[in-house]
C-alpha positions in Angstrom: 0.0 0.0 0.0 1.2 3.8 -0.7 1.8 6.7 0.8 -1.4 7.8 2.5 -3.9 10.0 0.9 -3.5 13.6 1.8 -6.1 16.6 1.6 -3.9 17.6 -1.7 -3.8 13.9 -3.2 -7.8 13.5 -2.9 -8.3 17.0 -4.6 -5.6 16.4 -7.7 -7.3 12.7 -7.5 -3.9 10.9 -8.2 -0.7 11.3 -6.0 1.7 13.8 -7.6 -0.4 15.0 -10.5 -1.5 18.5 -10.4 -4.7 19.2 -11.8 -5.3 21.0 -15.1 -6.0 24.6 -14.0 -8.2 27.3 -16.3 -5.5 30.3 -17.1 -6.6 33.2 -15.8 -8.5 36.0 -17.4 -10.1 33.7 -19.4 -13.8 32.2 -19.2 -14.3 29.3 -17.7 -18.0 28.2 -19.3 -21.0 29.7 -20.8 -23.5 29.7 -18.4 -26.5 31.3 -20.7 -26.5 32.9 -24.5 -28.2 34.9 -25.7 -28.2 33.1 -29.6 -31.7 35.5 -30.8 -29.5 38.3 -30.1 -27.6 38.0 -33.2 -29.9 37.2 -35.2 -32.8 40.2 -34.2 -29.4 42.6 -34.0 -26.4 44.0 -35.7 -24.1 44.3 -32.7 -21.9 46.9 -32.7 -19.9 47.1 -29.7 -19.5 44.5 -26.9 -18.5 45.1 -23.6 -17.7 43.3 -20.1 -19.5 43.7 -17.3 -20.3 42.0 -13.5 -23.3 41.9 -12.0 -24.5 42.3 -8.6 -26.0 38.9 -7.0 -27.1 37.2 -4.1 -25.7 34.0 -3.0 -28.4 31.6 -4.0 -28.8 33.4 -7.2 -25.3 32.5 -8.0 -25.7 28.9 -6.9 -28.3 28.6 -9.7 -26.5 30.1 -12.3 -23.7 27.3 -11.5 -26.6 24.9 -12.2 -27.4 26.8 -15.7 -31.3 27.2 -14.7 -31.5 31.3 -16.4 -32.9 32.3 -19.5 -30.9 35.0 -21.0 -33.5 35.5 -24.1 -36.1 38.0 -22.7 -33.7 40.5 -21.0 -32.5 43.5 -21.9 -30.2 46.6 -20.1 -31.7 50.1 -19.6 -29.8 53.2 -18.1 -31.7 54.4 -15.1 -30.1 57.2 -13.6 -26.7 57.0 -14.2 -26.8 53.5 -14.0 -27.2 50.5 -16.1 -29.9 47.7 -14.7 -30.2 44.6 -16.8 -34.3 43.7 -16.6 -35.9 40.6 -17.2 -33.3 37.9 -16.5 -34.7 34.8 -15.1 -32.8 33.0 -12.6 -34.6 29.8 -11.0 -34.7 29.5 -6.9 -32.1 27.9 -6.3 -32.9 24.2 -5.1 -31.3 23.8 -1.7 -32.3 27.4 -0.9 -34.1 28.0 2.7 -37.4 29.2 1.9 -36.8 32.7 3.6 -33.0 32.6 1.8 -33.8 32.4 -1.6 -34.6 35.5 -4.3 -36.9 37.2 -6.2 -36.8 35.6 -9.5 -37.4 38.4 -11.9 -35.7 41.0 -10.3 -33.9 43.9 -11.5 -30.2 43.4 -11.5 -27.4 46.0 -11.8 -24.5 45.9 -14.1 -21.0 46.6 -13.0 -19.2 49.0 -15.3 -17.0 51.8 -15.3 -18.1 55.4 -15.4 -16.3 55.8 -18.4 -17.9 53.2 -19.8 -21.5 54.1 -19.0 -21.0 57.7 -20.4 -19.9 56.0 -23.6 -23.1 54.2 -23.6 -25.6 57.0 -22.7 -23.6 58.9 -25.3 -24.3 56.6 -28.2 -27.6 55.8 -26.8 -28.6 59.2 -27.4 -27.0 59.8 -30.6 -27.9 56.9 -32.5 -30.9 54.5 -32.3 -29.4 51.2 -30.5 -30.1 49.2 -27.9 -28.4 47.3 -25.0 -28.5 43.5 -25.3 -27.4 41.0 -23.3 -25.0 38.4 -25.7 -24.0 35.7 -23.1 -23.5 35.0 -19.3 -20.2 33.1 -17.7 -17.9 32.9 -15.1 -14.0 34.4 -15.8 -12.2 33.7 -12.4 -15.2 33.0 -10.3 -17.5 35.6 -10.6 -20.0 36.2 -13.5 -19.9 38.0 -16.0 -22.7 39.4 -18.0 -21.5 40.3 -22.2 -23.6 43.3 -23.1 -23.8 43.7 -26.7 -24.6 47.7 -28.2 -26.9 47.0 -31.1 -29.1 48.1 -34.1 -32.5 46.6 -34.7 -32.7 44.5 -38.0 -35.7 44.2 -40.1 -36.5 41.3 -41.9 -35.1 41.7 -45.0 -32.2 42.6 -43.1 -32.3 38.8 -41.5 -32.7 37.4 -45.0 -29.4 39.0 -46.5 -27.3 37.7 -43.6 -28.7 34.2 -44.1 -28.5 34.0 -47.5 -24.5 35.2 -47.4 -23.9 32.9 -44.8 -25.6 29.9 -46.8 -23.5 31.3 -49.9 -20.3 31.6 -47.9 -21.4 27.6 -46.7 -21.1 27.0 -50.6 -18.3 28.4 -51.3 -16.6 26.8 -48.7 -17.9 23.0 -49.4 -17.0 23.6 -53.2 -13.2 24.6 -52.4 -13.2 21.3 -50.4 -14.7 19.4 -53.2 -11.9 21.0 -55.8 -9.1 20.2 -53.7 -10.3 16.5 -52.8 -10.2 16.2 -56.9 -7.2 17.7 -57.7 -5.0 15.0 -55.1 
């Protein structure tokens, strides 16, 4: 029999073999995404932002029960509130412990950043909208996407050049499986 199993051996799961860590800075999983986003929208700019949660809220969003497709952001007083994000109770939650469901939830920016926004906001006719929710070192991270409205022939034209840039693509393969 072996060395015994330390604290350190049962986390790695094998004695002497570190685990694989996530470099940092980097996200570590798509919790939610927003996929209706960019189709309905041109996005323009995209930017970064946290989120202000309660414990059990984040415990859900560890168990990937939010839907991301109904919500948008809004400036409120200097301020940028993202409204209509559904986080589920979370399950082990004491029934006094738990949250609000639909709540509004405030976005974590710079106020560099949210004068850019109110800026462009007023200039030009866009949108905030949330692209895709994650975790980048442990805490959650919201993608908020500044966008333009499409219409529907709008929609059309970007299918149809991605279905042309599909064919294009399939007969380059073709040509070069025949040429060897």
């Amino acid at each position: 029999m072996g060395p015994p199993l330390t604290w350190a051996g049962a986390a790695t799961g094998t004695l002497g073999a570190p685990m694989p860590q996530q470099p940092k800075g980097r996200p570590t999983g798509v919790v939610a995404s927003n996929r209706r986003a960019r189709r309905d929208y041109e996005i323009l700019d995209t930017w970064e932002c946290g989120l202000v949660l309660r414990g059990s809220e984040v415990k859900s969003l560890r168990e990937s029960k939010v839907q991301l497709a109904d919500a948008y952001a809004r400036l409120i007083g200097g301020e940028v509130w993202l409204v209509g994000l559904y986080i589920a109770p979370y399950s082990h939650a004491a029934v006094q412990g738990g949250h609000e469901p639909d709540r509004d939830r405030k976005l974590l920016l710079h106020r560099s950043q949210i004068d850019e926004l109110r800026a462009r906001l007023d200039q030009e006719r866009l949108t905030l909208v949330p692209l895709s929710l994650y975790f980048s070192d442990g805490r959650c991270k919201l993608e908020l996407g500044l966008g333009r409205g499409r219409r529907q022939y709008d929609k059309r034209q970007v299918i149809a050049e991605r279905e042309a840039d599909r064919e294009a693509r399939r007969a380059m393969v073709r040509s070069a499986k025949g040429t060897e």
